[in-house]
SELUMLUM-808944 format. One record per residue: z, y, x of N, C-alpha, C in turn. Coordinates in nm, 3 decimals, decimal comma. Layout:
BEGIN
+---------+---------+---------+---------+---------+---------+---------+---------+---------+
!     n.w !     n.v !     n.u !    ca.w !    ca.v !    ca.u !     c.w !     c.v !     c.u !
+---------+---------+---------+---------+---------+---------+---------+---------+---------+
!       Z !       Y !       X !       Z !       Y !       X !       Z !       Y !       X !
...
+---------+---------+---------+---------+---------+---------+---------+---------+---------+
This chain:
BEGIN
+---------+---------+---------+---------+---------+---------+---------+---------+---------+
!     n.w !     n.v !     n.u !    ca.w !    ca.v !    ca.u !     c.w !     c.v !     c.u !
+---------+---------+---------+---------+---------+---------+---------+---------+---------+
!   7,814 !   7,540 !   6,892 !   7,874 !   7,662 !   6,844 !   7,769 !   7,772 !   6,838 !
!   7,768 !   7,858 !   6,753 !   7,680 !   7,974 !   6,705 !   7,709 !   8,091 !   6,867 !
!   7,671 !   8,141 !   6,864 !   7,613 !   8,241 !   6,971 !   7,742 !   8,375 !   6,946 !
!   7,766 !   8,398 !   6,780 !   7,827 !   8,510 !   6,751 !   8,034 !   8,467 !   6,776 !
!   7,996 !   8,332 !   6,759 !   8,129 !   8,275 !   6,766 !   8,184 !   8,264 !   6,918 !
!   8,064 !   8,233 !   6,982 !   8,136 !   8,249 !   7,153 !   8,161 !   8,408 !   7,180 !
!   8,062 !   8,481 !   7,150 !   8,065 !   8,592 !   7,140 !   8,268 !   8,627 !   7,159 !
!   8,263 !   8,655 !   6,957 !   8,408 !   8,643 !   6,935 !   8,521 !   8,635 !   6,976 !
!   8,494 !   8,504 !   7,105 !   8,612 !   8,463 !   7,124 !   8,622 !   8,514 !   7,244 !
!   8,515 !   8,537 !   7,289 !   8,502 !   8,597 !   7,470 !   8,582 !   8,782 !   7,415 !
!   8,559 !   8,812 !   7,308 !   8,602 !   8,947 !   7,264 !   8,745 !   8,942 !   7,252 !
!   8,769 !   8,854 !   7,187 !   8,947 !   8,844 !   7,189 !   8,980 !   8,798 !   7,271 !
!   8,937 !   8,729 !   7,384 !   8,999 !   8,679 !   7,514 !   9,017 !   8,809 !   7,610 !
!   8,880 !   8,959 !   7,568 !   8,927 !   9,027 !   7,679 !   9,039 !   9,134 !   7,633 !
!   9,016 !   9,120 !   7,457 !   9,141 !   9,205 !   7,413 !   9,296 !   9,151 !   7,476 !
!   9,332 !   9,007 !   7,434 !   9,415 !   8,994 !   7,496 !   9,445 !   8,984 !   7,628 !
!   9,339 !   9,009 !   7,732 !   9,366 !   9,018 !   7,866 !   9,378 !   9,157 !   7,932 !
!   9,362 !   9,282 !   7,843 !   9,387 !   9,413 !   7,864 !   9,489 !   9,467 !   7,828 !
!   9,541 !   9,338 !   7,667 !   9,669 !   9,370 !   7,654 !   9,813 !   9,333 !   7,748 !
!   9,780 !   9,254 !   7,779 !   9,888 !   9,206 !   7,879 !   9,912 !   9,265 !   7,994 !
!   9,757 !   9,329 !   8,064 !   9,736 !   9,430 !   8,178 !   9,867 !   9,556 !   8,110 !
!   9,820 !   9,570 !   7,987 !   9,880 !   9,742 !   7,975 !  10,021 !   9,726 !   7,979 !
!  10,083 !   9,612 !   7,949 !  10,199 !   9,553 !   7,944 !  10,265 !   9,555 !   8,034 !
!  10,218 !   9,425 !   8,144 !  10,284 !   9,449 !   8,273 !  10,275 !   9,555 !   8,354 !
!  10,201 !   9,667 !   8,317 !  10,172 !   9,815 !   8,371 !  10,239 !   9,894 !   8,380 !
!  10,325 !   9,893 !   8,208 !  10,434 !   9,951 !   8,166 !  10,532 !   9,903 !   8,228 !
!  10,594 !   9,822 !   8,203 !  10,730 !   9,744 !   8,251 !  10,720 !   9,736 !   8,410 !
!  10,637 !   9,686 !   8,507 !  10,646 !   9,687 !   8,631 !  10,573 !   9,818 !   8,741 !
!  10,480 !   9,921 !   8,664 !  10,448 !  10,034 !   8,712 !  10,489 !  10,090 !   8,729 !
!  10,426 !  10,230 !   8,778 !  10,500 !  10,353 !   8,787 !  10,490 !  10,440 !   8,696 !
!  10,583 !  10,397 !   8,612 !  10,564 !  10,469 !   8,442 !  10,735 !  10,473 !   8,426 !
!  10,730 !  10,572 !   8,300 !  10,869 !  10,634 !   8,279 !  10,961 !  10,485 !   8,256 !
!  10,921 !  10,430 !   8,162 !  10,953 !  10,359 !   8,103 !  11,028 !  10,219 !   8,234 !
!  10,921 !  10,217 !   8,286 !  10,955 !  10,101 !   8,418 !  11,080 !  10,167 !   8,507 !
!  11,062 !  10,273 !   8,513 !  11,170 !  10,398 !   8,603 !  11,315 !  10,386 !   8,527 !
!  11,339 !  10,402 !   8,368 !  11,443 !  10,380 !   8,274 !  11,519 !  10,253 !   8,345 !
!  11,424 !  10,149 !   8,327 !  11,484 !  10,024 !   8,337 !  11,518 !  10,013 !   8,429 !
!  11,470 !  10,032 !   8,561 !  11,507 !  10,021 !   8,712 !  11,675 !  10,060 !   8,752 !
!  11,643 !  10,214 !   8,679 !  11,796 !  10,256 !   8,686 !  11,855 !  10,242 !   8,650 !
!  11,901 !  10,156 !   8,526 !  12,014 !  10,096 !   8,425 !  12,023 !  10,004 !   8,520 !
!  11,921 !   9,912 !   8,555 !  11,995 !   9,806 !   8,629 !  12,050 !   9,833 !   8,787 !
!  11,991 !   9,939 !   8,859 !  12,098 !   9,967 !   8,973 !  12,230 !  10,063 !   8,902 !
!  12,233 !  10,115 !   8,825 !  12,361 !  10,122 !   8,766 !  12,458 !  10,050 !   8,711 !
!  12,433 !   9,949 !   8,674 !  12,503 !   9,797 !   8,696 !  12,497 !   9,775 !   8,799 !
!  12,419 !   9,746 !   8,889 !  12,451 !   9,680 !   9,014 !  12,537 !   9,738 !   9,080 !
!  12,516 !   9,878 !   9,091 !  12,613 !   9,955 !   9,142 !  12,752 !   9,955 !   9,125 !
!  12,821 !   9,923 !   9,002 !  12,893 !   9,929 !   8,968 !  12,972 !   9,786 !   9,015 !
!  12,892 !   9,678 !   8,970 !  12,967 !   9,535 !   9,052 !  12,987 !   9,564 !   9,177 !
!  12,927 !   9,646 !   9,276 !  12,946 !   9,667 !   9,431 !  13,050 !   9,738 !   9,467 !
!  13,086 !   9,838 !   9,356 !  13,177 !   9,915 !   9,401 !  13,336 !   9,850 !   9,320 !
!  13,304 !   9,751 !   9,258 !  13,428 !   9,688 !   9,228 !  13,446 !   9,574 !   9,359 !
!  13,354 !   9,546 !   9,399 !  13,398 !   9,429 !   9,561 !  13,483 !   9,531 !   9,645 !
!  13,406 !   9,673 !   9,687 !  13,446 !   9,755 !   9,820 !  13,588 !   9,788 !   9,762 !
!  13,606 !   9,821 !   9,626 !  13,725 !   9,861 !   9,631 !  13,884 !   9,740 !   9,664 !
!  13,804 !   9,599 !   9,690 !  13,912 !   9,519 !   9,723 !  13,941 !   9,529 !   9,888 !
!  13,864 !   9,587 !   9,940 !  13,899 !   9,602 !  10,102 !  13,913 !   9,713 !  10,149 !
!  14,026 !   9,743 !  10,166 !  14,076 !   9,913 !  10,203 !  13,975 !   9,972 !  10,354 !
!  13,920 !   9,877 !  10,416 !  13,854 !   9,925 !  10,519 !  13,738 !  10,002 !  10,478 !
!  13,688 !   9,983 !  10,338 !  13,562 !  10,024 !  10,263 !  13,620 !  10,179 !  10,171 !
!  13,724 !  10,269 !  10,222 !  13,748 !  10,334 !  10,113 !  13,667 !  10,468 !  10,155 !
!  13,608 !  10,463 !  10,204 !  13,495 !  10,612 !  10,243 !  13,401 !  10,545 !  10,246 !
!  13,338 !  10,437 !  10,189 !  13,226 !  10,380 !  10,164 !  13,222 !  10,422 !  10,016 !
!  13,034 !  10,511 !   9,982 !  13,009 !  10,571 !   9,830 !  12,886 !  10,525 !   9,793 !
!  12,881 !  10,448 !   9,702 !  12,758 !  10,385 !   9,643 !  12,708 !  10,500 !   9,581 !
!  12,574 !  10,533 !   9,577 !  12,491 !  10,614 !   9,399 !  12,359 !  10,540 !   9,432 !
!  12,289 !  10,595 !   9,311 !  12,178 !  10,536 !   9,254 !  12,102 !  10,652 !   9,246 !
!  12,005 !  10,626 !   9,346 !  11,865 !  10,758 !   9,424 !  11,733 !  10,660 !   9,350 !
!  11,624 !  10,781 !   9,293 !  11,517 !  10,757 !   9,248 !  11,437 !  10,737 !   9,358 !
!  11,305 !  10,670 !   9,377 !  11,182 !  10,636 !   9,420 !  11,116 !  10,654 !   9,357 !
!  10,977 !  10,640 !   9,430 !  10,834 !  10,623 !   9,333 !  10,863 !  10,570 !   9,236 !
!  10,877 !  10,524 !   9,109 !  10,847 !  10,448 !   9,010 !  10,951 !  10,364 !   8,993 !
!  11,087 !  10,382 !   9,058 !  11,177 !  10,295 !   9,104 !  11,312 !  10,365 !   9,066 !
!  11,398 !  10,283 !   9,149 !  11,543 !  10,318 !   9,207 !  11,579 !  10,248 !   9,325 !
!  11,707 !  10,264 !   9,394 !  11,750 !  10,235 !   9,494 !  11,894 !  10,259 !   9,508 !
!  12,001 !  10,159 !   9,551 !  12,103 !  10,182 !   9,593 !  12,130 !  10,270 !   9,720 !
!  12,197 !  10,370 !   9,750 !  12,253 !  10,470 !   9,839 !  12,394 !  10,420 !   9,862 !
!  12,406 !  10,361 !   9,986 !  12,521 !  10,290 !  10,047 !  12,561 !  10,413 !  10,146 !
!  12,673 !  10,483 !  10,145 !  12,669 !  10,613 !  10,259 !  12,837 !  10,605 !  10,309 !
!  12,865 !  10,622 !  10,402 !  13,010 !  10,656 !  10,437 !  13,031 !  10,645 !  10,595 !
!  13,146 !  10,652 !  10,595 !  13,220 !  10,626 !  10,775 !  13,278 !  10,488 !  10,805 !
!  13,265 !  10,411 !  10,912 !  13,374 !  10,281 !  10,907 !  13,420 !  10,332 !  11,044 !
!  13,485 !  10,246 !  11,078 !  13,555 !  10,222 !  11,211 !  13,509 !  10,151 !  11,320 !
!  13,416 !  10,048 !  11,282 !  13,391 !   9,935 !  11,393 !  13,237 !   9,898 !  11,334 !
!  13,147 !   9,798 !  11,409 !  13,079 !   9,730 !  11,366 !  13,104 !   9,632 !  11,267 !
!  13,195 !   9,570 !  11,304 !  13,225 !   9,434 !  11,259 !  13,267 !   9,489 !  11,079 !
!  13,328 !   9,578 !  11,091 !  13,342 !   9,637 !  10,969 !  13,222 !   9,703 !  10,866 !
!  13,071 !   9,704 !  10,945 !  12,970 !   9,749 !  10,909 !  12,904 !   9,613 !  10,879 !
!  12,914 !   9,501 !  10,977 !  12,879 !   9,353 !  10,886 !  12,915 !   9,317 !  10,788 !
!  13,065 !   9,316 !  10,802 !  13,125 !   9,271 !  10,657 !  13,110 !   9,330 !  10,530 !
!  13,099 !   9,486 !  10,567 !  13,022 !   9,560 !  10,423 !  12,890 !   9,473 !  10,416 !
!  12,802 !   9,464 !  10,507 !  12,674 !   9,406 !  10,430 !  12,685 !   9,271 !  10,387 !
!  12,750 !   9,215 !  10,406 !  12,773 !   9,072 !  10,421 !  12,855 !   9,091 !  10,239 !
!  12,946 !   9,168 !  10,255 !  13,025 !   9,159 !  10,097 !  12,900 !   9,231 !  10,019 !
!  12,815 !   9,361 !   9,989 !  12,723 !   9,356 !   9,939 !  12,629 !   9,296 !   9,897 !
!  12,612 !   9,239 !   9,973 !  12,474 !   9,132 !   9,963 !  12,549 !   9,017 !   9,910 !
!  12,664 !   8,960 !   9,875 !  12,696 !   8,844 !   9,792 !  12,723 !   8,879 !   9,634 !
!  12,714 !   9,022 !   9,628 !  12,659 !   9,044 !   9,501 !  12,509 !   9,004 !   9,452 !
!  12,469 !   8,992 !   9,520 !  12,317 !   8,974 !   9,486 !  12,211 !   9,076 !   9,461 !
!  12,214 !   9,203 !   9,499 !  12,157 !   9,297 !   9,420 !  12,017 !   9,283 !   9,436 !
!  11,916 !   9,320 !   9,312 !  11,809 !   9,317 !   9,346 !  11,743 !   9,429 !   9,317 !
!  11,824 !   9,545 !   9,347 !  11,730 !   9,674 !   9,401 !  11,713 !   9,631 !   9,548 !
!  11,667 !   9,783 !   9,566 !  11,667 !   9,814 !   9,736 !  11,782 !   9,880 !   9,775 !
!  11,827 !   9,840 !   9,914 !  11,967 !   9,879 !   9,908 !  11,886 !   9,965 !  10,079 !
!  12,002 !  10,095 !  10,045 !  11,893 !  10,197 !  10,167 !  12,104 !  10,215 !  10,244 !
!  12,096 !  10,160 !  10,392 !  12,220 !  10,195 !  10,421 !  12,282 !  10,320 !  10,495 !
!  12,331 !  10,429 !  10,474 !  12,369 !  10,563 !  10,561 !  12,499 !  10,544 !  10,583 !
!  12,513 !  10,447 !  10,669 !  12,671 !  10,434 !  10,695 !  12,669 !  10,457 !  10,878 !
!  12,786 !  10,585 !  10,933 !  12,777 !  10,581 !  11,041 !  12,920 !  10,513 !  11,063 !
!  12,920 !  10,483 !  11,200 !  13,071 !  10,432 !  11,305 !  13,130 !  10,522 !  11,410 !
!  13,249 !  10,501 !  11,380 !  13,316 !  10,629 !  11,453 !  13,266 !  10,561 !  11,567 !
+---------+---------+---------+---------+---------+---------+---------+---------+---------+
């Protein structure tokens, strides 16, 4: 192979390896754009969670929202229960949603 042809290809190998950098930069950084997406999807998530709590009346001063981070989002789990056992079973019914934000919990017990 000619000298200008390795050249070439070593040139488009690093174009496409800066492109993909700027890519996953966008989408998984701390850029607006990565921030958009984060929060649409804890706003869905949010929303499946608060359709579980509302099947167990022990959860009715339990308030989901959706708080920004660095470059992120995060579920805000906040309220009053009654017992521990009632503070497991919230995490225990949360977490079989699956969520894959970060879930931050401010729940106190009488």
């Amino acid at each position: 192979m000619k000298i200008e042809t390795r050249l070439r290809m070593v040139q488009g190998a690093a174009a496409f390896g800066l492109m993909c950098a700027a890519l996953l930069y966008l989408f998984f950084g701390n850029t607006a754009v990565a921030q958009r997406w984060r929060l649409s999807r804890a706003v869905r998530e949010k929303e499946v969670i608060e359709r579980e709590l509302v099947r167990d009346p022990r959860f009715q001063q339990i308030k989901v929202g959706v708080a920004t981070v660095t470059g992120g989002a995060s579920l805000v789990v906040q309220g009053l229960l009654v017992s521990e056992t009632d503070l497991t079973d919230l995490r225990r019914t949360i977490s079989s949603t699956n969520p894959a934000t970060h879930l931050d919990y401010r729940v106190r017990v009488r």
